[in-house]
Backbone as XML, in Angstrom:
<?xml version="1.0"?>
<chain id="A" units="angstrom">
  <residue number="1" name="UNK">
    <atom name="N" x="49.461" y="39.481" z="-3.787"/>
    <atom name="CA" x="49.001" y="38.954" z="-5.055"/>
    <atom name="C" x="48.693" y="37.462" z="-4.938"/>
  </residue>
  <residue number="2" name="UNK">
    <atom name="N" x="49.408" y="37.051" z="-3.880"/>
    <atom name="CA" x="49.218" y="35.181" z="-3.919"/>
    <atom name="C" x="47.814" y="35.147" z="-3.150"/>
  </residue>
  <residue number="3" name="UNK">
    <atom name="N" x="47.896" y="35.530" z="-2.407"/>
    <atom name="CA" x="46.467" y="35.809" z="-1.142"/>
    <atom name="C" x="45.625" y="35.910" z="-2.745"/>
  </residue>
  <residue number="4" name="UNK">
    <atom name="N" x="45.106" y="36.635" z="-3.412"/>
    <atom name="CA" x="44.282" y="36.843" z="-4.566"/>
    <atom name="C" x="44.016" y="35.536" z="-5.299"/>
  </residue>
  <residue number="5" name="UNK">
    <atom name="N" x="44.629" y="35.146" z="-6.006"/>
    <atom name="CA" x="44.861" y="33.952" z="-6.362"/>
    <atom name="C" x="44.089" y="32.687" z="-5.853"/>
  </residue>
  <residue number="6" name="UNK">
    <atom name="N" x="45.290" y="32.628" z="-4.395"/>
    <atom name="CA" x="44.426" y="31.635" z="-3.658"/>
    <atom name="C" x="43.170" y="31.958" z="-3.527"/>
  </residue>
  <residue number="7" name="UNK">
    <atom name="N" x="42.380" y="33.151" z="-3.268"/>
    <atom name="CA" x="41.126" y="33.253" z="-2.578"/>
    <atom name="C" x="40.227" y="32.615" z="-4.097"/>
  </residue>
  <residue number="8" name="UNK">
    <atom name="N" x="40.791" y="33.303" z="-4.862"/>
    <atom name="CA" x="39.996" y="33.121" z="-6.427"/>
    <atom name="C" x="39.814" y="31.722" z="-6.386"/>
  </residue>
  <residue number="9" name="UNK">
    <atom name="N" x="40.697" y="30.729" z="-6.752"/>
    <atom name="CA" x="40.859" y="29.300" z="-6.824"/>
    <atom name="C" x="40.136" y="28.555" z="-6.054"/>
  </residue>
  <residue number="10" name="UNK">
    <atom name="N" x="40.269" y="28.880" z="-4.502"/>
    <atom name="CA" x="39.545" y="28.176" z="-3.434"/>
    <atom name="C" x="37.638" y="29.037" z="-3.964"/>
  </residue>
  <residue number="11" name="UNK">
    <atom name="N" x="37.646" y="29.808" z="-4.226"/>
    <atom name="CA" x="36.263" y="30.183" z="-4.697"/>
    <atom name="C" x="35.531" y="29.065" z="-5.593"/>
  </residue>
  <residue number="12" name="UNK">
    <atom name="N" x="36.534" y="29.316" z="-6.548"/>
    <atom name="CA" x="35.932" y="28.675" z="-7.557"/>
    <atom name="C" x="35.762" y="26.901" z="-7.266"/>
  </residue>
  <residue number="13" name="UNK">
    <atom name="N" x="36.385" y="26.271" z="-6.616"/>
    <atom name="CA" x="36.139" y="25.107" z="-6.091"/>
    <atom name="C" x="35.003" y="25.184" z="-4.857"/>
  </residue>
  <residue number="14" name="UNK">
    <atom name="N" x="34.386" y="26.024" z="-5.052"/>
    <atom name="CA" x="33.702" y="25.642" z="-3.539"/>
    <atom name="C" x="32.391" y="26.169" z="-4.621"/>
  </residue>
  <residue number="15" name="UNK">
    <atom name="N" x="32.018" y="27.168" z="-5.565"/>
    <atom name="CA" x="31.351" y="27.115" z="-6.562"/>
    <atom name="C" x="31.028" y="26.031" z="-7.580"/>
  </residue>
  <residue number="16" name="UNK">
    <atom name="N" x="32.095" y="25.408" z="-7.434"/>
    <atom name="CA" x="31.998" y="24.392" z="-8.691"/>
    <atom name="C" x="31.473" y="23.039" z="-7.925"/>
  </residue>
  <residue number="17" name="UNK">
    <atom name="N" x="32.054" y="22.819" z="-6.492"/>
    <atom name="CA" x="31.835" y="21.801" z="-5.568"/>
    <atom name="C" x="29.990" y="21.630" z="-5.187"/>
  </residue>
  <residue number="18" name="UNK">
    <atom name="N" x="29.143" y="23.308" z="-5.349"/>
    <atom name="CA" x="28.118" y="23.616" z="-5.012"/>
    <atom name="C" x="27.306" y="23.131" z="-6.139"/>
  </residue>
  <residue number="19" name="UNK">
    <atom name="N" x="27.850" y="23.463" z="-7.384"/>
    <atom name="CA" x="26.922" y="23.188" z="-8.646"/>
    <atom name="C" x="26.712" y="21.950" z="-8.829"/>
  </residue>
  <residue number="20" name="UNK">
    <atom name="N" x="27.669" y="21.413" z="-8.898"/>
    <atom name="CA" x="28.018" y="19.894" z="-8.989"/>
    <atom name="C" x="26.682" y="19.030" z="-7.918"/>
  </residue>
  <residue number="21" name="UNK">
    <atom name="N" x="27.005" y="19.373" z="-6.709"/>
    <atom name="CA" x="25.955" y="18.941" z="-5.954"/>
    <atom name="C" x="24.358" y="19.476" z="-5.951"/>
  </residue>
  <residue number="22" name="UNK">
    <atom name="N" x="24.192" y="20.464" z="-6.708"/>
    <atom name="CA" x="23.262" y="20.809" z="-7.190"/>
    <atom name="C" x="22.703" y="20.313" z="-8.474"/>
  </residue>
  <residue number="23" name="UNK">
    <atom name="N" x="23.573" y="19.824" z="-9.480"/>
    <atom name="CA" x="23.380" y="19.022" z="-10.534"/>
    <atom name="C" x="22.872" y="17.682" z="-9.797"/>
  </residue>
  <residue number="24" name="UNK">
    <atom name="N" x="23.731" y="16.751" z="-8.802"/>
    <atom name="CA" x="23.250" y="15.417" z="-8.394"/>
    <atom name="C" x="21.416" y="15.749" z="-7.764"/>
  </residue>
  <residue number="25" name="UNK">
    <atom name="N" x="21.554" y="16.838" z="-7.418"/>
    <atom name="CA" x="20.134" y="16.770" z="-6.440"/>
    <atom name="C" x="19.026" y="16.713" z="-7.927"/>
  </residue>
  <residue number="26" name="UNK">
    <atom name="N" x="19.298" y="17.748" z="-8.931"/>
    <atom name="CA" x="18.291" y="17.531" z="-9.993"/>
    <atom name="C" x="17.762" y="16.753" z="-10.163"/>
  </residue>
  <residue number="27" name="UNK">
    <atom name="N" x="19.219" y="15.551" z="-10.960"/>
    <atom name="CA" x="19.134" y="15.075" z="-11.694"/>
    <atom name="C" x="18.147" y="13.710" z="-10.721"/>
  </residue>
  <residue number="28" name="UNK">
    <atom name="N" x="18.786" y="13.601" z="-9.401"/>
    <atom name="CA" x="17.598" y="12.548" z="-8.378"/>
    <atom name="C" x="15.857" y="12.532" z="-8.590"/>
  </residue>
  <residue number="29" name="UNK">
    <atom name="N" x="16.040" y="14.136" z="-8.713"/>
    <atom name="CA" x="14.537" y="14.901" z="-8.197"/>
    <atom name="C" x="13.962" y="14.094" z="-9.949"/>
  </residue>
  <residue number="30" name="UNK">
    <atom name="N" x="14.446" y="14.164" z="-11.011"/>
    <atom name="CA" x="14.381" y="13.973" z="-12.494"/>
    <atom name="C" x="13.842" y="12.694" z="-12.343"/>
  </residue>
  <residue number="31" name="UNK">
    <atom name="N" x="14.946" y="11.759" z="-11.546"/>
    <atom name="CA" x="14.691" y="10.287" z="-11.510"/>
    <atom name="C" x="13.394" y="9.619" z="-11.002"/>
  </residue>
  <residue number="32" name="UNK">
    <atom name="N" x="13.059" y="10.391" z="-10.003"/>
    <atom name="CA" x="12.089" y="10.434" z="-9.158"/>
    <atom name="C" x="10.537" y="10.934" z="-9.316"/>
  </residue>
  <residue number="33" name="UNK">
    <atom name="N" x="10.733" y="11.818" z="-10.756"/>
    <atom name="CA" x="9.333" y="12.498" z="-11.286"/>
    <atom name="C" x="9.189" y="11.485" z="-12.179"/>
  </residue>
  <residue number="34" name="UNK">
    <atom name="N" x="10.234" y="11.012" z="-12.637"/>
    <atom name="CA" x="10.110" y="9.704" z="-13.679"/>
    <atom name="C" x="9.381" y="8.504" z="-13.663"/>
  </residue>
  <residue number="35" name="UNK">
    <atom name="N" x="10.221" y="8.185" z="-12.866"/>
    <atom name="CA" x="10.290" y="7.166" z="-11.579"/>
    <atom name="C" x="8.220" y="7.111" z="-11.937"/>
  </residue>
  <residue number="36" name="UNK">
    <atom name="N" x="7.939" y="8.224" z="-10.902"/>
    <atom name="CA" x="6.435" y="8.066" z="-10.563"/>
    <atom name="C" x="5.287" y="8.382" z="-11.563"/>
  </residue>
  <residue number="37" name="UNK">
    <atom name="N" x="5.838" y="9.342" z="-12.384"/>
    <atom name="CA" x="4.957" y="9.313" z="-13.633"/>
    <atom name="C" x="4.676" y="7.713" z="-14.627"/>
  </residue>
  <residue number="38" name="UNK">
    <atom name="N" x="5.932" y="7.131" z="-14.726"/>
    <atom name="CA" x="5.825" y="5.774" z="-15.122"/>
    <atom name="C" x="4.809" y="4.477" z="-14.609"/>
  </residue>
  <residue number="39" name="UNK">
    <atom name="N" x="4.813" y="4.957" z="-12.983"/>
    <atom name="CA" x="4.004" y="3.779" z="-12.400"/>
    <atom name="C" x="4.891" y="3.028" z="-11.503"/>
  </residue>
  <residue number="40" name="UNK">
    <atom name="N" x="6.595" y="3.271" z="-11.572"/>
    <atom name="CA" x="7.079" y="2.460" z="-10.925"/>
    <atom name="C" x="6.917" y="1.964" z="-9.600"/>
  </residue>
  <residue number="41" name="UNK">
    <atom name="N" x="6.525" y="0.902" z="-8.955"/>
    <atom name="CA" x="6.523" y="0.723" z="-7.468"/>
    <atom name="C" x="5.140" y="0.698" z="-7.473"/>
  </residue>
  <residue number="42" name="UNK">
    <atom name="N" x="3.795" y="1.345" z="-8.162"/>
    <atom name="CA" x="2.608" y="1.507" z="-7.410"/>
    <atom name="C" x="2.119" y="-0.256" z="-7.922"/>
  </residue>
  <residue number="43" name="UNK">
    <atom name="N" x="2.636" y="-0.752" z="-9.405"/>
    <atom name="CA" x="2.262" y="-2.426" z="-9.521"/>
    <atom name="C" x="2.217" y="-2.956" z="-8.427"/>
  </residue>
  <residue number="44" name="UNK">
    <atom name="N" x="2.823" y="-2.949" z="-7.246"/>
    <atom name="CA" x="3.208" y="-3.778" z="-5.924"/>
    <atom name="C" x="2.088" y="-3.611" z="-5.462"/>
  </residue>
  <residue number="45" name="UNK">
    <atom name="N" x="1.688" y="-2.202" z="-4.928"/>
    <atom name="CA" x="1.104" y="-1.704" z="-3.900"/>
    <atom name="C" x="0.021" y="-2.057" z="-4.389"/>
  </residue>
  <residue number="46" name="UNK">
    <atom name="N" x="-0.562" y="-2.115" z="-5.911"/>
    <atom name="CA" x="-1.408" y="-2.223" z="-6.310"/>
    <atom name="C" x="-2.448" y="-3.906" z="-6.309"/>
  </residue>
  <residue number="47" name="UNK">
    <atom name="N" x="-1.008" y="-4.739" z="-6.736"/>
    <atom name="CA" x="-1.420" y="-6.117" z="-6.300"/>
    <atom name="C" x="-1.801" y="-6.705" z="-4.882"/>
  </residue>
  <residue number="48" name="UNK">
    <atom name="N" x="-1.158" y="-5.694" z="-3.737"/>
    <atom name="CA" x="-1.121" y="-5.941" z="-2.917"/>
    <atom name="C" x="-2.724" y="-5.651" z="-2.026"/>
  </residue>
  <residue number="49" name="UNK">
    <atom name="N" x="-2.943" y="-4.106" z="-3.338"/>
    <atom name="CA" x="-5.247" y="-3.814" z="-2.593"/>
    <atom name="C" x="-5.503" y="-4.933" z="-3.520"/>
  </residue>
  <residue number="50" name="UNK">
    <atom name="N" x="-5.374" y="-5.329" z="-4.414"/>
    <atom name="CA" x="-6.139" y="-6.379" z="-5.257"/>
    <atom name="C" x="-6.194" y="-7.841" z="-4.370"/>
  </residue>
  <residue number="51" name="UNK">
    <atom name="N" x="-5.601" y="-8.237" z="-4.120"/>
    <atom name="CA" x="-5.154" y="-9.810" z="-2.939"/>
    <atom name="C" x="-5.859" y="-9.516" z="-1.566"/>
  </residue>
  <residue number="52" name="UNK">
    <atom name="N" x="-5.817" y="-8.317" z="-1.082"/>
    <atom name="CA" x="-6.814" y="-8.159" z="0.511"/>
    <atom name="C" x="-7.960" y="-7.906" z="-0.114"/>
  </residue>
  <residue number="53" name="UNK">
    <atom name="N" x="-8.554" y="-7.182" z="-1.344"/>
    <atom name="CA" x="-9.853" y="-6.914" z="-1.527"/>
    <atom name="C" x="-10.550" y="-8.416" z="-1.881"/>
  </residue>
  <residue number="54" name="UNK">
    <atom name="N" x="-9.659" y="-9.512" z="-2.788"/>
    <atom name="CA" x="-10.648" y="-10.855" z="-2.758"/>
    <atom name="C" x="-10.512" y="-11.758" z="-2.348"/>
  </residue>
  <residue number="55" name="UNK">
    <atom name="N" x="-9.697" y="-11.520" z="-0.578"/>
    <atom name="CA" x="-9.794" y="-12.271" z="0.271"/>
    <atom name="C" x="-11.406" y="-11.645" z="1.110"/>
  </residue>
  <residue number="56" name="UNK">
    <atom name="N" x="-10.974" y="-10.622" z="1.201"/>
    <atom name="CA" x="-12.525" y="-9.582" z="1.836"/>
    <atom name="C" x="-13.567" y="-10.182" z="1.410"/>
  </residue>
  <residue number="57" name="UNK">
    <atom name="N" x="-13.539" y="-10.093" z="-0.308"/>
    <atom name="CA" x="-14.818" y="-10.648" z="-1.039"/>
    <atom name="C" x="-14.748" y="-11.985" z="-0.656"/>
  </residue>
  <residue number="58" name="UNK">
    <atom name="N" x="-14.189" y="-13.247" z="-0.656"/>
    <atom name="CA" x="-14.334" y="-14.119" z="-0.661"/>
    <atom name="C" x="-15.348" y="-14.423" z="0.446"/>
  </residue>
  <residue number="59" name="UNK">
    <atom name="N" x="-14.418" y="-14.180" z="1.928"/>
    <atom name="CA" x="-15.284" y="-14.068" z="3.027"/>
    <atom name="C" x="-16.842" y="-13.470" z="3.250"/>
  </residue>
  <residue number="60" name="UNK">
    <atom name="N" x="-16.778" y="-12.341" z="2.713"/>
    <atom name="CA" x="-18.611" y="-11.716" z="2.838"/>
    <atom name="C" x="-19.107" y="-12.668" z="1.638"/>
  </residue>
  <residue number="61" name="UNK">
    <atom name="N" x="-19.040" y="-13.239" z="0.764"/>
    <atom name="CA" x="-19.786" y="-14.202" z="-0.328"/>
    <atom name="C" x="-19.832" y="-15.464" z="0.733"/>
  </residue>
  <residue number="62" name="UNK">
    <atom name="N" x="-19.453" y="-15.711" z="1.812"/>
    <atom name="CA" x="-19.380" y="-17.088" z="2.685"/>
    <atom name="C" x="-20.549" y="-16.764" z="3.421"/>
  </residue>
  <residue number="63" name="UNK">
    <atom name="N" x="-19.972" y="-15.247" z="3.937"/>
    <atom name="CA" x="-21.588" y="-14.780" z="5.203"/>
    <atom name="C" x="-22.465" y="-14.635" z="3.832"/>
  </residue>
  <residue number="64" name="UNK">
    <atom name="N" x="-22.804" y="-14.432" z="3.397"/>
    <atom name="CA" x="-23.719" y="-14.292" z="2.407"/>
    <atom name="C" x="-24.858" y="-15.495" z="1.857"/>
  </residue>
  <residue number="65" name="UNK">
    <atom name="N" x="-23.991" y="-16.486" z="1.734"/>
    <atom name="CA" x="-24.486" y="-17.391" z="1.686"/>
    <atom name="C" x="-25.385" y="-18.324" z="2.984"/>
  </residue>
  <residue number="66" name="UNK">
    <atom name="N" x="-24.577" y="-17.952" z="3.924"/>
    <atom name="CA" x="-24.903" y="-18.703" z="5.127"/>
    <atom name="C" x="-25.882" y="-17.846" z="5.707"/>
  </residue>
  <residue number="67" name="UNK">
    <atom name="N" x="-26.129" y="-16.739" z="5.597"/>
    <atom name="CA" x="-27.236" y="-16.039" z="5.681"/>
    <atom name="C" x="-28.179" y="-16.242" z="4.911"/>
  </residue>
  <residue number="68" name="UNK">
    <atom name="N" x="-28.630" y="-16.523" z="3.593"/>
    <atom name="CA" x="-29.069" y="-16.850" z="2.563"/>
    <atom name="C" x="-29.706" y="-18.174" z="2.834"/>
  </residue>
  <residue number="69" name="UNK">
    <atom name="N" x="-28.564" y="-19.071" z="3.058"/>
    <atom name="CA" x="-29.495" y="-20.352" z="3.948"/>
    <atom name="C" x="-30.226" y="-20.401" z="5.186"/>
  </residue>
  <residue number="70" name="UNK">
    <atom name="N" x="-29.658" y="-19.521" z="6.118"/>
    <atom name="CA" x="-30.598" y="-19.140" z="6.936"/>
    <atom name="C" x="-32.176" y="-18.971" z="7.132"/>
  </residue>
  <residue number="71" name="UNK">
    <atom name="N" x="-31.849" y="-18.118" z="5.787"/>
    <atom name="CA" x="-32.923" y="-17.182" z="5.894"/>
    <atom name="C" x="-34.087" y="-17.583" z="4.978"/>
  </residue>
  <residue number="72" name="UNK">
    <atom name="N" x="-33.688" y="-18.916" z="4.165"/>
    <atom name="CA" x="-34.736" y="-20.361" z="3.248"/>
    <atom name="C" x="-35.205" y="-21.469" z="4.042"/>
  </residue>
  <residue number="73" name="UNK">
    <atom name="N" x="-34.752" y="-21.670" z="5.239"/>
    <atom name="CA" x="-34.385" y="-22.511" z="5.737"/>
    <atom name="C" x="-35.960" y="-23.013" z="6.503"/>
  </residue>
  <residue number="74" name="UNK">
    <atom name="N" x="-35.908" y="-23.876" z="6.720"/>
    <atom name="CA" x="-37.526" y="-24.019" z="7.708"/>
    <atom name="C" x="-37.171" y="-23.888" z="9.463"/>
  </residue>
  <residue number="75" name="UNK">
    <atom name="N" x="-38.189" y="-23.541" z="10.270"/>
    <atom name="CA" x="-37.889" y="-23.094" z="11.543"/>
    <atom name="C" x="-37.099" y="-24.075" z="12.334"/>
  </residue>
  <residue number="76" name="UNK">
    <atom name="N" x="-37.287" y="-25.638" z="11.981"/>
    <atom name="CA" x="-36.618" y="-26.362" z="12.901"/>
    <atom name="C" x="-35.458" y="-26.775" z="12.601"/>
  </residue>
  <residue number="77" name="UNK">
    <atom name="N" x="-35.023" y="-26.778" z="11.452"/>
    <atom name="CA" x="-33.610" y="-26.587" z="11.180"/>
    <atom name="C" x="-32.662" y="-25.422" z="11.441"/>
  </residue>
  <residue number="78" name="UNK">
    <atom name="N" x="-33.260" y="-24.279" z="11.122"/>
    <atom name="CA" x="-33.023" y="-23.002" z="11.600"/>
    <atom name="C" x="-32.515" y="-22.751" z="12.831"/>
  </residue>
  <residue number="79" name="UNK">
    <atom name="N" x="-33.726" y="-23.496" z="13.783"/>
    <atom name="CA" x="-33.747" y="-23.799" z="15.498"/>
    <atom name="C" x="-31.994" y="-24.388" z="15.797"/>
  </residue>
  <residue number="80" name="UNK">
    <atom name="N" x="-31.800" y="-25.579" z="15.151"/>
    <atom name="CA" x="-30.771" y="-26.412" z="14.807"/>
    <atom name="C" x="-29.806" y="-25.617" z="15.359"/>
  </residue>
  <residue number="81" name="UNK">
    <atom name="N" x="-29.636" y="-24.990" z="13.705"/>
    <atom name="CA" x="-28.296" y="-24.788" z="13.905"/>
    <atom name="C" x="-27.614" y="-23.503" z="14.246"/>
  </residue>
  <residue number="82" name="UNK">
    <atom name="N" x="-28.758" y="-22.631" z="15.017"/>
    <atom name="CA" x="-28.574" y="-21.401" z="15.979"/>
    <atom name="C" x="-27.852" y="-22.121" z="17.436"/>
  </residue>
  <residue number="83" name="UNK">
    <atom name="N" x="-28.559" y="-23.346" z="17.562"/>
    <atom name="CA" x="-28.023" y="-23.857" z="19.075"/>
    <atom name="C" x="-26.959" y="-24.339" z="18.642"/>
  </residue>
  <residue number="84" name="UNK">
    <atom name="N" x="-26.435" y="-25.140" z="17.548"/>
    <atom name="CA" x="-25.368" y="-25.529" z="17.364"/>
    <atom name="C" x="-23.841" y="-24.518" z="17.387"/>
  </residue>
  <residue number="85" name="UNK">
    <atom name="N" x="-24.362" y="-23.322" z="16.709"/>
    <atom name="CA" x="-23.380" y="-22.235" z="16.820"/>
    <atom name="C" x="-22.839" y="-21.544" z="18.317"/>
  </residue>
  <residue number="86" name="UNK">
    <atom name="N" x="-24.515" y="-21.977" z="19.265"/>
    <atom name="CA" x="-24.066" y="-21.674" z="20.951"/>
    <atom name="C" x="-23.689" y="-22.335" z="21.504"/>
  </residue>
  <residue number="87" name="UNK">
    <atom name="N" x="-22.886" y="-23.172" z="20.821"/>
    <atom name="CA" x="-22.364" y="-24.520" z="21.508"/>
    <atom name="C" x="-22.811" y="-25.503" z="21.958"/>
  </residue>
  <residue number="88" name="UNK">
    <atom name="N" x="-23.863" y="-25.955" z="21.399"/>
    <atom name="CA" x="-24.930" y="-27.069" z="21.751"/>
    <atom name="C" x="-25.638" y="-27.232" z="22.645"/>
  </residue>
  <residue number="89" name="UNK">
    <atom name="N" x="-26.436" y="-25.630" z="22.968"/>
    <atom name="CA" x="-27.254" y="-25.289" z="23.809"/>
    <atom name="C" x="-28.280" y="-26.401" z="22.739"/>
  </residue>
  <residue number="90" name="UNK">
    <atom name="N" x="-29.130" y="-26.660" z="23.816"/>
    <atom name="CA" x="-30.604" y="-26.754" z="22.805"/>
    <atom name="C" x="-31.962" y="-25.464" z="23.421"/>
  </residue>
  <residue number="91" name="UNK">
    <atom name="N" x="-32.747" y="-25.723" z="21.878"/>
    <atom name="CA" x="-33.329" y="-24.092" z="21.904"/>
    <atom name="C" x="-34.584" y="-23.842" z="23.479"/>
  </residue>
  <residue number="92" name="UNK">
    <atom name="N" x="-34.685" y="-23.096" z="23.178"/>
    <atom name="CA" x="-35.651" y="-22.634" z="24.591"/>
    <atom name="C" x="-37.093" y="-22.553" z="24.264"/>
  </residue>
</chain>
């Protein structure tokens, strides 16, 4: 009869030990649908494409320009400062 008992008792703690840890996993998984439905964490990630995208832009608006002057420019200035960029070849 004690054997019974015990087996019952130790059951029920190893049931109750299971639920329990099955409740913590939910309630994580809960935190976590939350969590991401809200937005939490993507502000970061988000500032973080915003800051490389108008450093990107900044730079191609530089070639842009300097192409732009290039490309107004009259031939012997032009001549200029192609050799200047080859290291002060002069032109051929």
């Amino acid at each position: 009869m004690e054997t019974i008992v015990i087996s019952i008792v130790v059951g029920i703690a190893v049931i109750m030990a299971a639920s329990v840890q099955i409740i913590r996993m939910g309630l994580a998984h809960e935190e976590k649908r939350l969590a991401l439905k809200a937005g939490v964490g993507d502000a970061a990630r988000l500032e973080q494409i915003v800051a490389a995208n108008t450093t990107e832009m900044a730079k191609l608006r530089q070639r842009v320009e300097v192409l732009e002057r290039l490309a107004t420019d009259d031939e012997r200035r032009l001549s200029h400062e192609i050799a200047s960029l080859q290291g002060g070849r002069t032109p051929v």
